[in-house]
N, C-alpha and C positions, 0 to 999 in steps of 0.2 A: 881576078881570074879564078878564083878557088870559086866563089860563089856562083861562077858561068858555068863551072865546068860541075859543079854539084847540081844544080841547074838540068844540066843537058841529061849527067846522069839518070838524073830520078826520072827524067821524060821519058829516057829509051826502057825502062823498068817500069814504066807503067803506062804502054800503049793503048790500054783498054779504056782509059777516061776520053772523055769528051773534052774535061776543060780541068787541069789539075792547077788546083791553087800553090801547089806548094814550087811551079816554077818560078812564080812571079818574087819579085824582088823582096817586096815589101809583105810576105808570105809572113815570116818573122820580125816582128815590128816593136818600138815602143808604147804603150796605149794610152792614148790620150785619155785625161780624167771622164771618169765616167763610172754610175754605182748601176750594176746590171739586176738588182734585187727590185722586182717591181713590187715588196710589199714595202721598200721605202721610199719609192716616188713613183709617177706615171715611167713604164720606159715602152709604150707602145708605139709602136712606129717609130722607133729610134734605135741604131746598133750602134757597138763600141766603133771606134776609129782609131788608126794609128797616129802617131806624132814624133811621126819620123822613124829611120831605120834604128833596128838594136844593135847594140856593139857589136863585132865582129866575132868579140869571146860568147858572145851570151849566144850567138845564131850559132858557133860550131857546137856548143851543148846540146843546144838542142839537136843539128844536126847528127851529133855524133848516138844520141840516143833515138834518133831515129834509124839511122844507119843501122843499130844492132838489134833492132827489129829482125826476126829471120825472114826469108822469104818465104818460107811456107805458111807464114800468116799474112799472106799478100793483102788481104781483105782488108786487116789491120793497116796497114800502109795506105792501101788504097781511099783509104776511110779517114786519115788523118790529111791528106793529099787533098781531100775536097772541103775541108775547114780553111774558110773565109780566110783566118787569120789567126795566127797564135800571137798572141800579145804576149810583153814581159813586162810584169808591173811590182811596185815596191811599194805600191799604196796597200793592196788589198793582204786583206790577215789571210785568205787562203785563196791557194788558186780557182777558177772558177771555169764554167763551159758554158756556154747560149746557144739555143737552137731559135730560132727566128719564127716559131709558129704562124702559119698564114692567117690563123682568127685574129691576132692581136698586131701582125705585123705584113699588114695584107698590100701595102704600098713602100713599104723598108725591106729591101731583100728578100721578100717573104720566103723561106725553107734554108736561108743562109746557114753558117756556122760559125763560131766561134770560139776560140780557148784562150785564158790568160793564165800566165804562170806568173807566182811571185819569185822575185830571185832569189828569194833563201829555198826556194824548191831546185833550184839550179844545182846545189851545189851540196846535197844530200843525198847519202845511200838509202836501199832503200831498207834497213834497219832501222835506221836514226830515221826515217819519214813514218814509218809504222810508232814509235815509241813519240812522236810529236802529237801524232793521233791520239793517241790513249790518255795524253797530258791534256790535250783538248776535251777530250769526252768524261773522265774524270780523272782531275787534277790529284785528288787526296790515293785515289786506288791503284792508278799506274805508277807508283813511287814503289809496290812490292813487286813491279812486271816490266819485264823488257825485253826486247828481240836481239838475238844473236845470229849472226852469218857466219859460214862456212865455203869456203871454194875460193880459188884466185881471186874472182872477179865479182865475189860476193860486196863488197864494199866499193866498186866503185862507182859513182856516180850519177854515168849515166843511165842507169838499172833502176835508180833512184827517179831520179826524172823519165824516163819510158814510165814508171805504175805511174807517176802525175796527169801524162800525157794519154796514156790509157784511161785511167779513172772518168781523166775530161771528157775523153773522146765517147765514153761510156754511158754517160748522161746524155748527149748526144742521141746517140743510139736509142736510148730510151725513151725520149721525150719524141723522137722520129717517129716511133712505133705506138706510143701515147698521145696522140697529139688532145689537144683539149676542145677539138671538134671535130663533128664528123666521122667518117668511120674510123677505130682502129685493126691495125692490121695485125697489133702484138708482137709477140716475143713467141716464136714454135714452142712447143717444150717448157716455157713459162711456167704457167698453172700448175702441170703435172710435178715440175722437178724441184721449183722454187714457192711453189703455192703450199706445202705443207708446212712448211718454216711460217706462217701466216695464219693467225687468225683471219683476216682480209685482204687484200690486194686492192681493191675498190677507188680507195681512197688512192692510193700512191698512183695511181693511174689516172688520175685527172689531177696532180698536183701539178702547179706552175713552175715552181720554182723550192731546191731545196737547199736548205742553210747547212751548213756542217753540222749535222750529229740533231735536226729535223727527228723527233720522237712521236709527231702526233696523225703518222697518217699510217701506222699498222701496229699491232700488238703480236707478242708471241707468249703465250701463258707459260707459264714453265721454264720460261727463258729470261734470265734477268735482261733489263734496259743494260745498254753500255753506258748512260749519262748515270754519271756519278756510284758507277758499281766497286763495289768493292776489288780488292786486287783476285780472292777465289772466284766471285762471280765474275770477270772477265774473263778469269781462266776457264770459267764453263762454257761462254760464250763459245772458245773457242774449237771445243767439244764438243760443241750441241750443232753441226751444221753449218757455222758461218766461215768464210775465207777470213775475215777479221772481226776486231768487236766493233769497228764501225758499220760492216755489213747488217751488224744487228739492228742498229737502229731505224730500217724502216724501208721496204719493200723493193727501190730505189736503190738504195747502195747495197742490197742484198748483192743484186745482177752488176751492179758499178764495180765492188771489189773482186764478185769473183771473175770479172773481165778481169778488171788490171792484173790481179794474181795468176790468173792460165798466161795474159802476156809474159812477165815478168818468169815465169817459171820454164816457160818454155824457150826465153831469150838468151837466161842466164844458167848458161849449161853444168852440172856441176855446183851449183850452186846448191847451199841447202838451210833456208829460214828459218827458226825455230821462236817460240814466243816460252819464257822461262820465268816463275813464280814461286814461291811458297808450296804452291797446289802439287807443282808437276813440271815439265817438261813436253809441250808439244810441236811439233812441226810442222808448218805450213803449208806441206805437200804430204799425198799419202794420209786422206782425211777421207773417205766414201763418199761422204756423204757431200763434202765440196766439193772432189773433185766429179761428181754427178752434178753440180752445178756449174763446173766451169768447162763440161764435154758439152752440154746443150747450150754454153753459148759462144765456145768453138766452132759447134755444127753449122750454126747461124751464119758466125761473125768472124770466123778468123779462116 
């Protein structure tokens, strides 16, 4: 009953689709084995599949960090509503997103979508999901750096999983406006707001597919890399423009994080992020220069 009546809800809250994925049952699913990285096999004409439904715990998580999406980023909703399928998987080291490009996926769903979350993303704030990143991008530097919350509801959960869910849905978005033929239609405001962070943009704009913390398709002189920076260069990162230091790493998750971070800031009222080092003390929100990158992809997107 809960899942009919969540069901009907999100129908009558989102009149405007033609055909929203997220009434369908199997909307939240388990994903059947499957490596979505086509630089470690052919995956042309092939999408992930479900394998059967997710637990009932694993689908209110999700639900519940969809729910606290506000409404006035309907767009956001709207946009997470037409993703094929959020998968939950325990195989992959980090969550991922697919958009089904028509050039390579011209007889398989072509313009589909999809997300996979692992379930240790389930069940992370999002402080502890920011300091997993920096342990990823370098292991030795984020031992002097770590993120602290502030506000009720700064630490719970599904704040944590909405940036996942954002992030996915944000590469999405990306690669919609990128596609690797044919015209593209872009990103409004791109160039102008996000393009100075950028020696190039060139490259991340015909890239296929990106791996976690992906360094080789833009440079920024004067900005250290996030891979393997020390714990003071991290803390510049996060002073020189970027929503995070994974935003640094490449043209791509520049626009990825400071989606997921306008979502997550704007969801979580009161709430207040701050990233803490040797260097300094800075805060997440109340950055110029980010948050100039994350009103042009408001304007767009939310």
């Amino acid at each position: 009953m809960k899942r009919i009546f969540w069901a009907t809800a999100l129908l009558l809250a989102i009149p405007m689709l033609a055909h929203a994925n997220c009434v369908e049952s199997l909307w939240i699913c388990k994903l059947k084995p499957y490596e979505p990285n086509p630089n470690l096999g052919n995956t042309n004409n092939t999408s992930p599949e479900c394998d059967g439904p997710a637990t009932s715990g694993d689908v209110k998580k999700i639900k519940d960090a969809y729910d606290a999406i506000p409404n006035t980023l309907s767009k956001v909703k709207n946009d997470l509503c037409q993703v094929k399928h959020i998968f939950v998987t325990s195989t992959a080291s980090h969550s991922w997103a697919r958009y089904n490009d028509p050039s390579v996926h011209p007889n398989d769903n072509p313009g589909a979508s999809y997300i996979a979350i692992t379930r240790s993303a389930l069940n992370k704030h999002f402080a502890l999901k920011q300091d997993e990143h920096l342990r990823g991008l370098s292991p030795k530097g984020s031992a002097g750096v770590f993120h602290t919350s502030s506000g009720s509801n700064s630490r719970n959960v599904k704040f944590g999983l909405m940036y996942s869910l954002a992030h996915e849905l944000a590469h999405i978005k990306w690669h919609q406006q990128y596609p690797l033929s044919g015209s593209q239609l872009g990103i409004p405001c791109y160039d102008s707001i996000f393009g100075p962070s950028w020696q190039s943009t060139a490259a991340a704009k015909m890239n296929r597919w990106t791996e976690f913390g992906k360094d080789n398709v833009g440079t920024h002189p004067g900005i250290p890399n996030p891979k393997n920076a020390s714990s003071d260069q991290l803390y510049k990162i996060y002073n020189s423009g970027f929503a995070t230091a994974l935003a640094a790493a490449n043209p791509e998750e520049d626009f990825v994080e400071s989606y997921a971070l306008g979502v997550v800031n704007a969801a979580c009222t009161g709430c207040l992020f701050s990233l803490n080092s040797s260097s300094g003390k800075t805060t997440l929100s109340n950055r110029p220069p980010v948050d100039a990158k994350i009103a042009c992809v408001a304007q767009n997107y939310f």
